[in-house]
VOGURO-144084 format. One line per 2 residues: number of its first residue (from 0); their letters; for each residue y, x, z of C-alpha. Coordinates in pm, 1 decimal. Each point is the difference from the previous one (the first is absolute). Layout:
BEGIN
NUM) a) Y/X/Z | ...
***
This chain:
BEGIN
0) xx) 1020.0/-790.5/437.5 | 157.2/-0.4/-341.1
2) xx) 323.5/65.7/124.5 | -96.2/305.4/278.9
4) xx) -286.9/127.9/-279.5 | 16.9/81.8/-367.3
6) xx) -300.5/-165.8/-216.5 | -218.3/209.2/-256.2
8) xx) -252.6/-191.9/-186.1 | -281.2/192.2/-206.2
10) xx) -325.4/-41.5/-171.7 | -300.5/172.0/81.5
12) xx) -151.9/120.8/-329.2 | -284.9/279.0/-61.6
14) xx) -61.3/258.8/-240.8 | -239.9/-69.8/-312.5
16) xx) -185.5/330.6/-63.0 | -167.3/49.3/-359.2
18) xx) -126.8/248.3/-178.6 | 213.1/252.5/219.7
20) xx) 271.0/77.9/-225.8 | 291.9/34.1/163.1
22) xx) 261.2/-268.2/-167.0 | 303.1/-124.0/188.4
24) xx) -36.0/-172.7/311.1 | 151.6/-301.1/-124.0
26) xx) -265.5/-77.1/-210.2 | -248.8/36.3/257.8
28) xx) 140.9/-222.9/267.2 | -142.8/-339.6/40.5
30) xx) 159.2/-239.2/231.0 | -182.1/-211.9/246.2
32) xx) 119.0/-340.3/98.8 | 70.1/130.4/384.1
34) xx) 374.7/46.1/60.2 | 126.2/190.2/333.1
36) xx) 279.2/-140.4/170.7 | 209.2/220.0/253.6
38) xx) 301.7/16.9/182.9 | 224.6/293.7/170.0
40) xx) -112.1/312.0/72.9 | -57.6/96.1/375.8
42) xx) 22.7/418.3/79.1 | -310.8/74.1/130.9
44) xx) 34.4/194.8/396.1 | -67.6/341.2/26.0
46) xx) 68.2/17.8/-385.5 | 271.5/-86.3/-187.4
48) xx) -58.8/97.2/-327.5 | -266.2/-246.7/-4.1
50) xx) 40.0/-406.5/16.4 | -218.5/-342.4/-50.6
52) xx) 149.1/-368.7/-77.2 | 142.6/-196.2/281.0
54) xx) -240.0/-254.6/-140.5 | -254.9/-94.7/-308.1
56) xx) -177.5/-248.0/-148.2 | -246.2/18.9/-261.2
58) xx) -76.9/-307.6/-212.8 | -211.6/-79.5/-277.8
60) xx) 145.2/-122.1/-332.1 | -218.7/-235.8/-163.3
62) xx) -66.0/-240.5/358.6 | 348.3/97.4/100.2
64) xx) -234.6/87.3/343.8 | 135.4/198.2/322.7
66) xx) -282.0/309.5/1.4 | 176.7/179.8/302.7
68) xx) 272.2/36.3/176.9 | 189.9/273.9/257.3
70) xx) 300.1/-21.7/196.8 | 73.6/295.7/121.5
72) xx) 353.2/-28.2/181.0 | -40.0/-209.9/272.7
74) xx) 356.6/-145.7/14.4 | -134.1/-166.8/-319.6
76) xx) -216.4/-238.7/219.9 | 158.9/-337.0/115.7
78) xx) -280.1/19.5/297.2 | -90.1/255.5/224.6
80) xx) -301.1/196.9/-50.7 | -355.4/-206.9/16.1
82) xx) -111.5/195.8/376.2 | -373.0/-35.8/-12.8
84) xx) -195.7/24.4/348.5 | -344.1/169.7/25.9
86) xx) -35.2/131.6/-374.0 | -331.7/141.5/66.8
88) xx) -182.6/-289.4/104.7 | 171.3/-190.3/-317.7
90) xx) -80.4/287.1/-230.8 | -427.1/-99.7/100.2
92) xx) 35.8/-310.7/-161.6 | -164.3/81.1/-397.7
94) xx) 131.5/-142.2/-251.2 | -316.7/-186.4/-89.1
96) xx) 42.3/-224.5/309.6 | 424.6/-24.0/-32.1
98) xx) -78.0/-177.4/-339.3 | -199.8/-228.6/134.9
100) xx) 212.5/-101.2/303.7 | 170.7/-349.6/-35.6
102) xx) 374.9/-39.1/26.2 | -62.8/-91.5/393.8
104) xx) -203.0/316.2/32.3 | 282.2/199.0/-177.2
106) xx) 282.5/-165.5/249.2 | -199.1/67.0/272.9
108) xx) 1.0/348.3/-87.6 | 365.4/42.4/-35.3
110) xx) 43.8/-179.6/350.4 | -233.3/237.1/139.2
112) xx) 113.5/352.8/-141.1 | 391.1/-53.2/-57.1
114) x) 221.8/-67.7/321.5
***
């Protein structure tokens, strides 16, 4: 990926506001410990003036801990694409009663809804 894809790495910060005076930017800016990680830049169809990373990752400083993740150019992907069978009747399933399936439960479910 590093080789096909440039990497950018930033901060994610926000703006302090005070007492409303308008001072330079710079002073305003506080950084948060969440950096953005992202690769390439993909044209986007239909448009080419616009364009999104090829992939990103967003981590969080202080546990060094993966928050998300996107992959967005498939050649990326050492596997094919996760095919999942009757999405509906998966999608019933709350999230209260996932959490509390077992790790048989949980294989079970992957035998039963990916081919």
């Amino acid at each position: 990926m590093d080789k096909k894809y440039p990497c950018k790495i930033s901060q994610r910060f926000f703006y302090k506001h005070g007492d409303g005076n308008l001072e330079p930017q710079s002073k305003n800016i506080i950084p948060l410990p969440i950096f953005q990680i992202s690769w390439g830049s993909i044209p986007l169809r239909g448009h080419p003036r616009y364009s999104f990373p090829a992939a990103t990752m967003t981590i969080f400083g202080p546990t060094k801990q993966l928050i998300e993740y996107h992959v967005m150019d498939d050649a990326l992907m050492l596997r094919p694409k996760l095919e999942i069978k009757n999405t509906e009747k998966l999608l019933t399933i709350s999230n209260e009663v996932f959490y509390k399936f077992d790790e048989a439960q949980k294989s079970n479910l992957i035998k039963q809804f990916v081919p």
